[in-house]
DRENGU-817202 format. One record per residue (C-alpha): x, y, z. Coordinates in Angstrom, 1 decimal. Example, Ala and Ser with C-alpha at 12.3 -4.5 7.8 and 13.67 -1.06 7.14 Angstrom:
// residues 2
12.3,-4.5,7.8
13.7,-1.1,7.1
//
This chain:
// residues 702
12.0,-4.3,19.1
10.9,-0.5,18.6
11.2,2.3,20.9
9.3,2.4,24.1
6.5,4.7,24.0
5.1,3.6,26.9
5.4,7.3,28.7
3.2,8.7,25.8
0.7,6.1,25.6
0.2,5.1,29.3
1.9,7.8,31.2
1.8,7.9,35.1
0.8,11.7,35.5
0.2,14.5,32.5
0.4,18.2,32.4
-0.9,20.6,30.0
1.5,23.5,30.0
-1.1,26.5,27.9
-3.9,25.3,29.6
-6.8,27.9,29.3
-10.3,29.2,29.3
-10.2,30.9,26.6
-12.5,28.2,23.8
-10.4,30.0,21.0
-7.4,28.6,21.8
-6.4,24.6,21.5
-5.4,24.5,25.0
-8.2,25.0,26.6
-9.4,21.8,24.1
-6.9,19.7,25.1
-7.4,20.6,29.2
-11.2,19.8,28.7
-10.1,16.2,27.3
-7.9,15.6,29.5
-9.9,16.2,32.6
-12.4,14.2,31.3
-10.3,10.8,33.3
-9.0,12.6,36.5
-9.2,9.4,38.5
-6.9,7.5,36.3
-3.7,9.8,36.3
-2.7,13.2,38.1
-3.5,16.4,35.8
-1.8,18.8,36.2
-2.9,22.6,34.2
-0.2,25.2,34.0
-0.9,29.0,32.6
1.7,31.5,33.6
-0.9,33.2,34.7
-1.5,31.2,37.3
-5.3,31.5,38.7
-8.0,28.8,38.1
-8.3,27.3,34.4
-11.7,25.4,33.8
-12.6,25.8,37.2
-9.3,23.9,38.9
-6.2,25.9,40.1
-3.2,26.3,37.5
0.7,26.1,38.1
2.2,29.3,36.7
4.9,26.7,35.5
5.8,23.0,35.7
8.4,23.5,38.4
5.5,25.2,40.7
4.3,21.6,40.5
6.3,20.2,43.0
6.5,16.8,41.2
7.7,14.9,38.4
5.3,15.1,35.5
5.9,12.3,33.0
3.6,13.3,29.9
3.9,16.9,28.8
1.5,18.8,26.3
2.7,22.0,25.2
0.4,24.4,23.9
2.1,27.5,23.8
3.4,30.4,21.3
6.0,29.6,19.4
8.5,32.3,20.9
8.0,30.4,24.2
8.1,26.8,22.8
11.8,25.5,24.1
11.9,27.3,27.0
8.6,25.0,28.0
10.2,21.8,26.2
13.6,22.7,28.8
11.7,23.0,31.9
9.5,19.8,30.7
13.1,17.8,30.5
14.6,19.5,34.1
11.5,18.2,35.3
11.8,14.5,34.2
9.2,14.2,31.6
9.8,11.5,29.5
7.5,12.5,27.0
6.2,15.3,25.2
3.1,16.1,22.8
4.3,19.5,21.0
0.7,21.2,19.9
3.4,24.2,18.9
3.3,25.1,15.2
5.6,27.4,13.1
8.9,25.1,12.4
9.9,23.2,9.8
6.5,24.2,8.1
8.1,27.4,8.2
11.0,27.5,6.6
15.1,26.3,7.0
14.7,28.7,10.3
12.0,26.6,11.8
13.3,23.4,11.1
17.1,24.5,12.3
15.3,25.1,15.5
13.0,22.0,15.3
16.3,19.6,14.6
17.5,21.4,17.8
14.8,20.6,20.3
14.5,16.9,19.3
18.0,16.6,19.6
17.5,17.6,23.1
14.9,15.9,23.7
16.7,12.2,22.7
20.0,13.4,24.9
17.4,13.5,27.8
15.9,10.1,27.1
12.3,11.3,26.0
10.5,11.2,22.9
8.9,14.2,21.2
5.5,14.1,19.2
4.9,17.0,16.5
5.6,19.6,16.5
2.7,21.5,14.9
0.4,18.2,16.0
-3.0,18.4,17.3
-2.4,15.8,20.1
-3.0,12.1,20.7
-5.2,10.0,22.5
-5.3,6.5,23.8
-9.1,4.9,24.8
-7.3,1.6,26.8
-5.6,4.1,28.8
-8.0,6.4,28.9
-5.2,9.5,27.5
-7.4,11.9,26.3
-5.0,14.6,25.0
-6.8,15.9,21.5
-9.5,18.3,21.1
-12.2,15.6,19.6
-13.3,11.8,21.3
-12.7,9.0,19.5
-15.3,6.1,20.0
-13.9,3.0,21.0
-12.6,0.2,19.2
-9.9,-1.6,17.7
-8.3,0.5,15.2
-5.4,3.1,15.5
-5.2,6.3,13.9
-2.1,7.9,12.5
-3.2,10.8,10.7
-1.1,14.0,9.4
-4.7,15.5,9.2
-6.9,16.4,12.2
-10.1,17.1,10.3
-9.3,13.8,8.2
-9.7,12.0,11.8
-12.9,13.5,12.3
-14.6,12.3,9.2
-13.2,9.1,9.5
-14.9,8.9,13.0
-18.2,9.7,11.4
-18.1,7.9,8.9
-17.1,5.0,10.9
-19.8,5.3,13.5
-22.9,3.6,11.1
-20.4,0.7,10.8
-19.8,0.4,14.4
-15.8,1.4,13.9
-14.1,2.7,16.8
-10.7,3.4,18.3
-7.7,2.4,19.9
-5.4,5.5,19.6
-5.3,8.8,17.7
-2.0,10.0,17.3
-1.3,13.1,15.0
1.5,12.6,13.4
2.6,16.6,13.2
6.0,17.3,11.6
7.6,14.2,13.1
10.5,15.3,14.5
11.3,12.7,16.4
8.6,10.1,16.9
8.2,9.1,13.5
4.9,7.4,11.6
7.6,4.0,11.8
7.8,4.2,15.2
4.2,4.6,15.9
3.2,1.6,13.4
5.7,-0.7,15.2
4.4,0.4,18.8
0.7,-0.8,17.1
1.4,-3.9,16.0
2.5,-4.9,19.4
-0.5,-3.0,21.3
-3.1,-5.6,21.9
-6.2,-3.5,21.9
-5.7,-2.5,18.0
-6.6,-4.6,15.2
-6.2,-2.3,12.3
-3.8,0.1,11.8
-5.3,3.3,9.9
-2.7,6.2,8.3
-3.2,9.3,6.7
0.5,10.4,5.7
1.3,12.8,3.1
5.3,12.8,4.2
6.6,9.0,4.8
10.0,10.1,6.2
11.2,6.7,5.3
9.4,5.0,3.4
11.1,1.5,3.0
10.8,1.6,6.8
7.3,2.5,7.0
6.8,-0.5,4.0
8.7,-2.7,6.4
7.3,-2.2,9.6
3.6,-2.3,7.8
4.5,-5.5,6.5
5.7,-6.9,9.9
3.0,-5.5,11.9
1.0,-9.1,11.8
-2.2,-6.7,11.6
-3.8,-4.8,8.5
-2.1,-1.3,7.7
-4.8,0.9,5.6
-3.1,4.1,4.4
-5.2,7.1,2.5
-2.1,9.4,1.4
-2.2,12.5,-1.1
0.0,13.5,-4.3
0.5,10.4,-5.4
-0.4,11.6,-8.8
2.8,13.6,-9.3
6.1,12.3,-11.0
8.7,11.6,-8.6
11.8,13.5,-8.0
14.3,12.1,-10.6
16.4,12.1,-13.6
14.2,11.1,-16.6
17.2,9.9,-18.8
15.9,6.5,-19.4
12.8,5.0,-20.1
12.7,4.2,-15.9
12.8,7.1,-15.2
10.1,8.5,-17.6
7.4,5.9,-16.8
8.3,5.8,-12.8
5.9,8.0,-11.4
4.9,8.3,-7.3
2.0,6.5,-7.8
3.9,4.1,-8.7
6.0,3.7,-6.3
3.5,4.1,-3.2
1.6,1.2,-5.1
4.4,-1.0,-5.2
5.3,0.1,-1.9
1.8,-0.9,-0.8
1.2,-3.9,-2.6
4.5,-5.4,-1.3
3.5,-4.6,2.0
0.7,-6.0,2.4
-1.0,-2.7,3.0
-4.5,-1.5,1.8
-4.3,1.8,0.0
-7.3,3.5,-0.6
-8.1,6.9,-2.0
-10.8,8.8,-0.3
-11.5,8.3,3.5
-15.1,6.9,2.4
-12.8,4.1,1.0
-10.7,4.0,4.4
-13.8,3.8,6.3
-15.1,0.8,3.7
-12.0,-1.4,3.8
-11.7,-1.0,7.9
-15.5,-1.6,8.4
-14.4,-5.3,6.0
-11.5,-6.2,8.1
-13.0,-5.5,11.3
-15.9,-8.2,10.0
-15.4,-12.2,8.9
-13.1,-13.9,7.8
-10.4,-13.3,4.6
-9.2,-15.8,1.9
-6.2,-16.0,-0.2
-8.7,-16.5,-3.4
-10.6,-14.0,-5.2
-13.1,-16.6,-7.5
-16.4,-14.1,-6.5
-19.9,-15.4,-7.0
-22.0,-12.7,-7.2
-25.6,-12.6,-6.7
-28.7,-11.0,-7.1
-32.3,-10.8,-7.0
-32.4,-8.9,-10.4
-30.7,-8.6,-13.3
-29.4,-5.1,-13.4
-27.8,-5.3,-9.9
-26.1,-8.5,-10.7
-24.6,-7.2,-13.9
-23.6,-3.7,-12.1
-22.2,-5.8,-9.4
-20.1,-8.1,-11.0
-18.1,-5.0,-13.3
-17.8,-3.6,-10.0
-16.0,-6.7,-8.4
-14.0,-6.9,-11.1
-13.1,-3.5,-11.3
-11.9,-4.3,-7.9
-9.7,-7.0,-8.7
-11.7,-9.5,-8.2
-12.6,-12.8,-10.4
-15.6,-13.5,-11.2
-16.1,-17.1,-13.6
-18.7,-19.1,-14.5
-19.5,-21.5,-12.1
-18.4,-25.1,-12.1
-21.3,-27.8,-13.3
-21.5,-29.3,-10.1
-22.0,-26.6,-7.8
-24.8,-25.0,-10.9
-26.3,-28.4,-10.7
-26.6,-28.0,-7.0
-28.0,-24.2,-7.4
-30.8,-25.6,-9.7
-32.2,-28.3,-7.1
-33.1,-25.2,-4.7
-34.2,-22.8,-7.5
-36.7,-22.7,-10.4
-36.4,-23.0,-13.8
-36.1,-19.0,-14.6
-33.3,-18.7,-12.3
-30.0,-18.3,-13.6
-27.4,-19.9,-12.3
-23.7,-19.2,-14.2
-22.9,-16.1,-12.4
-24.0,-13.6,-11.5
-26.6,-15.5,-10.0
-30.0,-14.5,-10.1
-33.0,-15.9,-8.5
-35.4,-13.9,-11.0
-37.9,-12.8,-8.3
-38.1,-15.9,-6.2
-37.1,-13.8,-3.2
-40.9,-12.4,-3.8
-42.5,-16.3,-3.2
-39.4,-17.9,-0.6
-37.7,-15.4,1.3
-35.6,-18.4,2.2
-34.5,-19.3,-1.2
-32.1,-16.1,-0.6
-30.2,-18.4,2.3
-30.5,-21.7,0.1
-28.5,-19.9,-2.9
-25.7,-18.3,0.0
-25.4,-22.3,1.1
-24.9,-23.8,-2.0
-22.7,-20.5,-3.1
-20.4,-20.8,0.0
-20.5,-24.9,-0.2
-18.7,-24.8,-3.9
-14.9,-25.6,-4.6
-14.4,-23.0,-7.4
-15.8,-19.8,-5.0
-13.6,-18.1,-2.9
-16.3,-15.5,-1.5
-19.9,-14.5,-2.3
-21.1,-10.7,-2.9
-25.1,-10.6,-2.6
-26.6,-7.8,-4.0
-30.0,-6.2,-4.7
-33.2,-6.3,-2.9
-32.0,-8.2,-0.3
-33.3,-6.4,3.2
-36.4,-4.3,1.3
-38.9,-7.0,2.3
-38.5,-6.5,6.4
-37.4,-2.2,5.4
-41.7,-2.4,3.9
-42.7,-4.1,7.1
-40.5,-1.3,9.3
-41.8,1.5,7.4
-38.1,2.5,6.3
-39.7,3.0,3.0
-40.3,0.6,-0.3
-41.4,-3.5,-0.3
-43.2,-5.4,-1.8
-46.7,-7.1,-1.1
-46.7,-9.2,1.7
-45.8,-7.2,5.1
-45.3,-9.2,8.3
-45.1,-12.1,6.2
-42.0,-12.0,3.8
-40.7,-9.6,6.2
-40.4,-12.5,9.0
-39.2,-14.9,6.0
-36.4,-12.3,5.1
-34.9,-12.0,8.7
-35.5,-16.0,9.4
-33.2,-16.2,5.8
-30.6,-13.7,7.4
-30.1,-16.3,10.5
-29.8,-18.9,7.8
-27.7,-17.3,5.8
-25.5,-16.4,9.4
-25.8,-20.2,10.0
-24.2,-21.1,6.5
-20.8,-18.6,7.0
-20.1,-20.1,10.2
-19.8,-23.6,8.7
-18.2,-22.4,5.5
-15.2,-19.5,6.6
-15.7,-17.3,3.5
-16.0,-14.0,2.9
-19.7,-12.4,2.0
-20.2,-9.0,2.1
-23.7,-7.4,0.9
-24.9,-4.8,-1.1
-28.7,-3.6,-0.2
-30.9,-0.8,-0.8
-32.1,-1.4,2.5
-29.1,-1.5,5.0
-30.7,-0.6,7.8
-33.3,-3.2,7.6
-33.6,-5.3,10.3
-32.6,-8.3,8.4
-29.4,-6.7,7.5
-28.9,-6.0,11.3
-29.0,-9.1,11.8
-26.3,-10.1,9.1
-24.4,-7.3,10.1
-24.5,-8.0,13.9
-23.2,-11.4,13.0
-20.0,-9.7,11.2
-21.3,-9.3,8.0
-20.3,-6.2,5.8
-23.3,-4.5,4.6
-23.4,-1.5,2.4
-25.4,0.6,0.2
-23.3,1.8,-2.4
-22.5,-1.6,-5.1
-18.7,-0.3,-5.3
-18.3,-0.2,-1.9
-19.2,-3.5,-1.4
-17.1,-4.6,-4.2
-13.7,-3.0,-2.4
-14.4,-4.0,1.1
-14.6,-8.3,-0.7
-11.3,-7.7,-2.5
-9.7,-6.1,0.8
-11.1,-9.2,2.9
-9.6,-11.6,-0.3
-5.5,-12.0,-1.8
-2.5,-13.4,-0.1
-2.2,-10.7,2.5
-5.8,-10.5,3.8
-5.6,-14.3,4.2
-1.8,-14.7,5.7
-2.6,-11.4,8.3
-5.8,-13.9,9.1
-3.9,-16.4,9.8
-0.9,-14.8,11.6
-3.4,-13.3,14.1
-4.9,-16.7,15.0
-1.8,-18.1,15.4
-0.7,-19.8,12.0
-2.7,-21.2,9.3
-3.0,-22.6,5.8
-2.1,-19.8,4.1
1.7,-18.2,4.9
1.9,-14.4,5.3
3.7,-12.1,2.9
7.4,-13.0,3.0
9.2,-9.8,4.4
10.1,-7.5,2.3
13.7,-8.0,1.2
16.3,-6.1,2.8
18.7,-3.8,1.1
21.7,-5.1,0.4
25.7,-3.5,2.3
27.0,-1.1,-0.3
28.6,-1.7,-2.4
32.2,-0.2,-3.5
30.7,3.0,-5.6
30.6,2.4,-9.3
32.9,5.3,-10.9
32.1,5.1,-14.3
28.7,5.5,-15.7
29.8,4.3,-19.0
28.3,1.8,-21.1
30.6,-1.1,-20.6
31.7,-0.5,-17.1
27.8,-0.8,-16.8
28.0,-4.1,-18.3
30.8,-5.3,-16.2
29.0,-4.2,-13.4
25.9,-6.4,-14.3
28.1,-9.4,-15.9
30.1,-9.7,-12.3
26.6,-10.2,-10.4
25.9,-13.3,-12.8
23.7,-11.1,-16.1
24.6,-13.0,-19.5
25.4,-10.7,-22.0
26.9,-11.2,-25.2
30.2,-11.1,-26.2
31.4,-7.1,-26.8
34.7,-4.9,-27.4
35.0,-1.0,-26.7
36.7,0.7,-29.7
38.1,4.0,-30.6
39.4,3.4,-34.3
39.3,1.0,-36.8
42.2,-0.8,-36.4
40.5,-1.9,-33.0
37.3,-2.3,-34.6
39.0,-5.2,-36.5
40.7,-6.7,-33.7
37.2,-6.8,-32.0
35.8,-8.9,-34.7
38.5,-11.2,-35.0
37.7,-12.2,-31.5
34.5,-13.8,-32.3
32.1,-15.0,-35.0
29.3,-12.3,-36.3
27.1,-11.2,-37.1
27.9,-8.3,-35.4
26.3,-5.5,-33.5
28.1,-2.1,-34.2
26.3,0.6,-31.1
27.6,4.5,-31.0
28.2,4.8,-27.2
27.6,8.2,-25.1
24.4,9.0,-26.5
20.8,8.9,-24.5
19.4,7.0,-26.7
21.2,5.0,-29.1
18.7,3.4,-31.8
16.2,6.8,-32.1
19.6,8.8,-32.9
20.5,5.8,-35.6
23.3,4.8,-33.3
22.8,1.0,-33.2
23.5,-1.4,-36.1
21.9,-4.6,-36.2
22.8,-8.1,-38.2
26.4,-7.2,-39.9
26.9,-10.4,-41.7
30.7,-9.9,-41.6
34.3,-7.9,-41.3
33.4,-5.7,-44.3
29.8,-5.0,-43.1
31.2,-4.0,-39.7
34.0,-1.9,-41.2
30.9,0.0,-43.4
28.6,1.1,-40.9
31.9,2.3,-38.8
32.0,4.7,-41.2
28.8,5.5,-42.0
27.9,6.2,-38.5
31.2,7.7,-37.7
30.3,10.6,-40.7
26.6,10.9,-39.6
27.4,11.1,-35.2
31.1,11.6,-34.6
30.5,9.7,-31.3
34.0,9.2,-29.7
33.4,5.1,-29.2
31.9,2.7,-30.4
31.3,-1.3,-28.9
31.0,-4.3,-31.4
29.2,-6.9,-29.9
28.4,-10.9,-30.9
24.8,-10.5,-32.8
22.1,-12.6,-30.4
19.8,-14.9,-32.0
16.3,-13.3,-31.6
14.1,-16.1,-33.2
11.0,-16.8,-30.8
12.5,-14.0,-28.4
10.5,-11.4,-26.1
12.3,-8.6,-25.5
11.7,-7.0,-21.6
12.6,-4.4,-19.7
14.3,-4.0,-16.5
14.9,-0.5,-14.9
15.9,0.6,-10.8
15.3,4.2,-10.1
16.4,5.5,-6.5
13.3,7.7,-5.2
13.5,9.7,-2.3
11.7,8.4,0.0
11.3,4.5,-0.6
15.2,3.7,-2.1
15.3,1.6,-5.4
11.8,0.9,-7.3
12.5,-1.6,-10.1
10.5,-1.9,-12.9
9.8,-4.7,-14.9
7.8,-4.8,-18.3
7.4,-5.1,-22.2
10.9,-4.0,-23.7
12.2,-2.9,-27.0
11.8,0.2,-28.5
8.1,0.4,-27.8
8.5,0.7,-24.0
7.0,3.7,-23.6
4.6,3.9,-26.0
3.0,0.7,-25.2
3.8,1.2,-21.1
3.2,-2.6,-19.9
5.5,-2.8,-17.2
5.1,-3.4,-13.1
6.9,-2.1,-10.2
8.1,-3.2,-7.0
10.3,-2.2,-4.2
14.0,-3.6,-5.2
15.9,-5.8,-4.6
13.3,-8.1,-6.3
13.9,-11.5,-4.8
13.3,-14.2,-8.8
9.5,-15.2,-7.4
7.9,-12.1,-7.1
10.1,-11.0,-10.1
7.9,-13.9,-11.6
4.7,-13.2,-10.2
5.5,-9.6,-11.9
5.8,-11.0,-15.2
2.9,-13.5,-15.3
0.9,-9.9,-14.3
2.0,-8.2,-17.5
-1.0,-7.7,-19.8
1.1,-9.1,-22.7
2.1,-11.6,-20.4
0.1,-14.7,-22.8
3.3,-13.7,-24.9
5.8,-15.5,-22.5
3.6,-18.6,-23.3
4.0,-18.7,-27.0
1.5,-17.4,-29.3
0.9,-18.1,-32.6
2.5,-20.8,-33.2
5.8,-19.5,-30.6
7.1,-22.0,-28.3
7.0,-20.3,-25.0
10.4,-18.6,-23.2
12.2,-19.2,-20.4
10.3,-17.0,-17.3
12.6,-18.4,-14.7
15.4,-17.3,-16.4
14.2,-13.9,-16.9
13.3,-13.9,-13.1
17.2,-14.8,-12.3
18.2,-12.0,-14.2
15.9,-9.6,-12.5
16.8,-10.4,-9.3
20.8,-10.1,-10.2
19.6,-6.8,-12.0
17.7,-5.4,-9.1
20.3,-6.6,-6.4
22.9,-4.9,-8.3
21.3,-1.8,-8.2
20.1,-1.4,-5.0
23.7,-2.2,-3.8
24.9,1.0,-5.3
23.3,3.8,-3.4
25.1,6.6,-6.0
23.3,5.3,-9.2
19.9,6.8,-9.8
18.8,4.6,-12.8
19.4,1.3,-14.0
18.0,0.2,-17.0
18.6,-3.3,-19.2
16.4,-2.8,-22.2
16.0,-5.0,-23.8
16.2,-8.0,-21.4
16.4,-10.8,-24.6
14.6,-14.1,-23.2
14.4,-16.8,-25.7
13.0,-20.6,-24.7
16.8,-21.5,-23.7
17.3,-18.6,-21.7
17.7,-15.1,-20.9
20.7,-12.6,-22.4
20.9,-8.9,-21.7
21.7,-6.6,-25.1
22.0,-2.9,-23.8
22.2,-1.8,-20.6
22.5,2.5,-19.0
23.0,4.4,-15.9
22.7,7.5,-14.6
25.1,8.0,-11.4
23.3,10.7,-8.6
//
């Protein structure tokens, strides 16, 4: 259960403490709003000034009140700012809205004084939004405490960005979006973004959850709390393109980039990031519409070839599938189209739609009706026929006539989705046609732009549309994301950064290594090899990386072999040990990579990929939020683009994925358990048809 922000969203009486007439200044924006409901809650406007402020008498302060006030805006400059937030908690508020800028924007000053007042404000029992916000609103309450009005609906804004929230309200508007809340997030000094997601997911009125954050505060609780809200969690953040703050001493740490890690954060999640707020406004406008699947097998189709072609690189480029279709379900295609028609997919009905407007709802029937499709994206011409008869410019011959056929196919088409519960979303160069109302006023997603189309199918398609589908109605065939794992207690701080301590660390949580001995001279270079077969491995220890510096020996067939390249490599490095290890057999081997680095704001990122020496250069690997429980380590695997190699190629009998998924879980458990190691990196992860063995392991200690 999350905090109570009851007082901020539904409060019983508000003030608004900088209240003015003066347009320049935001409190006279904020009074305007929040006059604009008088009947549902006293509001009260206090100037120091006292007089009259937009025509209604001000308190000089919020004692001249005479009552409690429950919600408090402040609006005032910033030499002023805790006196008001004082007088606000003497006079019971039990919630604030700090408009105030100039804190921990500022400087270590500002946010010295910022940590201060939201201290104060806990010790009184109240909770604090912003400072340096622009204000919130709630439409089912009918709050009205930010400078702009937010059109109704069923999705919640959470925005670090107040002219971001105004785009994303016009751009919503042609899709009928509208909202639930507006909260700006400000410097989140003590409601945080977490806080606010949880209190959305329980708030009945919202259905989406939209988020504009460029600072996460915690961002393992903001993944959690997204991925237990039951409800879709869209989030348009910036700088993702920057490398993280960390120690690039292994190949984790080089390849681990922000991105990355805000992806995997994401994609663990459950939640839909996008990149531009046409994309937010896209993917909300799809999940506000019909329903979601867990497949993403796409039949696309057109009325000409060029939009089909376009289409289908766009749906894949969205992560969508899209194969040929099954000889049943082309059988079936051909009984309602003619012989020009192609039918494999994309589907094209090769200027049918000109002679039988219907045929367009016939194809969607037969489309939605076969086993191997998951969800249908219709592209093309598809609403031009009724646009000529509207005079919303182009058509074709045929006016009233076609026109009427095109909006009786829409109803059709409207009539087949209801029986069949799968996705369709349209592409037309006529959207505002009246036979893409109709589609559209029936739930339909309809677009202009091919690529949007294409993203608003794949974020109504996957596990996590279809689980959050079936959450919200109340269970369902397909089970929600599993919640994300949790981090493990800490464990008793790992001292020594060393090679072997490294491999003890990893050997005690169950990772198979070989058989190895630390040495200093050669009389203990001997003793090593008498305690087990070779070949031997001879590795110079205490360098960054071992084979580029010629610090690893491979295949020493024997004592003498061993005793050789001791020398050799003791002339050429000097290192001051050295570790002799039991040679592993690499035949029909694949060589991985498993790496932990600790980022700042979302904890331990593993990484999983191609290993070897080639790890960077060839940069096939995957990331997730760690500890990686052995499925999705898996599913991570299988994703690889070399991944055909785990399968045997060429002749290769195939290796042992679950083993390799053990490890990484062991690996990644291990790391996360230590909060003072920054990287953690087994390269190469050997995994052979009878197993998986780890041959080098590193870490880098904070």
């Amino acid at each position: 259960m999350g905090r109570d922000l009851t007082s901020l969203f539904d409060p019983a009486s508000v003030a608004v403490v900088g209240a003015s007439d003066d347009p320049a200044k935001y409190g006279h924006a904020v009074a305007s709003q929040a006059l604009r409901a008088p009947g549902r809650r006293p509001v009260h406007l206090v100037n120091r000034r006292g007089g009259t402020v937009l025509g209604r008498t001000a308190a000089t302060s919020l004692s001249a009140i005479g009552e409690p006030v429950e919600l408090v805006v402040v609006s005032v400059p910033g030499a002023g700012f805790e006196a008001a937030v004082d007088e606000a908690l003497a006079c019971g508020a039990k919630a604030i809205v700090a408009i105030t800028a100039g804190f921990a924007e500022a400087g270590p000053a500002g946010l010295a004084r910022q940590r201060a007042v939201a201290d104060r404000v806990r010790a009184a029992g109240a909770v604090l939004v912003g400072p340096n916000c622009l204000g919130i609103a709630d439409n089912t309450t009918e709050l009205y405490l930010a400078s702009d009005r937010f059109a109704p609906g069923g999705v919640a804004l959470l925005s670090q960005s107040g002219n971001l929230a105004l785009e994303l309200q016009l751009r919503g508007e042609p899709y009928g979006l509208g909202f639930s809340r507006f909260v700006s997030l400000g410097n989140q000094a003590d409601v945080t973004l977490v806080d606010l997601v949880e209190d959305c997911a329980r708030h009945r009125a919202t259905s989406a959850i939209a988020v504009y954050a460029e600072d996460f505060g915690d961002g393992r609780a903001f993944a959690a709390a997204a991925a237990a809200a039951g409800k879709p969690v869209v989030l348009l953040t910036a700088g993702r393109g920057s490398a993280s703050a960390r120690s690039a001493q292994s190949h984790t740490g080089a390849l681990t980039t922000s991105a990355d890690v805000v992806s995997a954060a994401c994609r663990d999640a459950g939640v839909e990031l996008v990149r531009t707020p046409r994309e937010m406004t896209v993917v909300l406008a799809a999940l506000a519409a019909g329903p979601r699947t867990a497949g993403r097998r796409t039949a696309v189709f057109t009325d000409g070839g060029g939009h089909g072609a376009v289409a289908a690189d766009a749906a894949e480029d969205a992560g969508l599938d899209v194969p040929e279709l099954g000889a049943r379900t082309q059988e079936r295609l051909r009984s309602v189209l003619w012989e020009q028609s192609s039918v494999g997919n994309p589907v094209d009905l090769a200027g049918m739609g000109e002679q039988r407007p219907l045929s367009y709802a016939d194809t969607v029937g037969e489309l939605l009706a076969g086993e191997e499709v998951d969800a249908v994206l219709m592209t093309g011409y598809f609403g031009g026929y009724a646009a000529s008869d509207g005079g919303l410019g182009g058509g074709a011959a045929g006016g009233s006539v076609l026109a009427e056929g095109e909006t009786r196919a829409a109803k059709e088409i409207v009539a087949h989705l209801a029986a069949a519960a799968k996705p369709l979303v349209v592409q037309s160069m006529y959207p505002r046609s009246a036979s893409c109302r109709v589609l559209a006023e029936a739930g339909v997603p309809v677009f202009s732009a091919t690529e949007d189309a294409a993203r608003a199918l794949a974020a109504m398609t996957g596990r996590a549309a279809a689980g959050r589908a079936a959450a919200g109605r109340g269970g369902g065939a397909v089970p929600p994301l599993p919640p994300l794992p949790p981090l493990p207690p800490a464990a008793a701080p790992l001292r020594d950064p060393g090679y072997h301590a490294v491999r003890a660390l990893l050997a005690d949580a169950g990772v198979p290594f070989p058989a190895a001995r630390e040495v200093t001279d050669e009389a203990g270079l001997l003793a090593a090899a008498a305690e087990f077969e070779g070949p031997y491995v001879l590795k110079a220890l205490h360098l960054l990386h071992k084979s580029d510096a010629g610090g690893v020996a491979l295949r020493l067939a024997d004592r003498a072999a061993l005793l050789a390249a001791y020398r050799e490599m003791g002339a050429r490095l000097g290192a001051p040990a050295y570790s002799v290890e039991a040679m592993a057999d690499l035949t029909d081997g694949v060589e991985l990579i498993v790496g932990v680095n600790r980022d700042p704001r979302f904890g331990p990122v593993a990484m999983v990929g191609l290993g070897g020496v080639l790890t960077e250069t060839l940069r096939d690997v995957a990331f997730a939020l760690a500890p990686v429980p052995a499925g999705r380590a898996e599913e991570l695997l299988r994703g690889l683009r070399s991944a055909a190699l785990l399968d045997g190629v060429r002749g290769r009998p195939a290796v042992d994925v679950a083993a390799a998924a053990a490890a990484v879980e062991r690996i990644t458990a291990a790391a996360a358990a230590h909060p003072e190691i920054a990287e953690l990196e087994v390269n190469p992860l050997l995994v052979r048809p009878d197993g998986a063995l780890a041959l080098d392991a590193r870490a880098v200690l904070h």
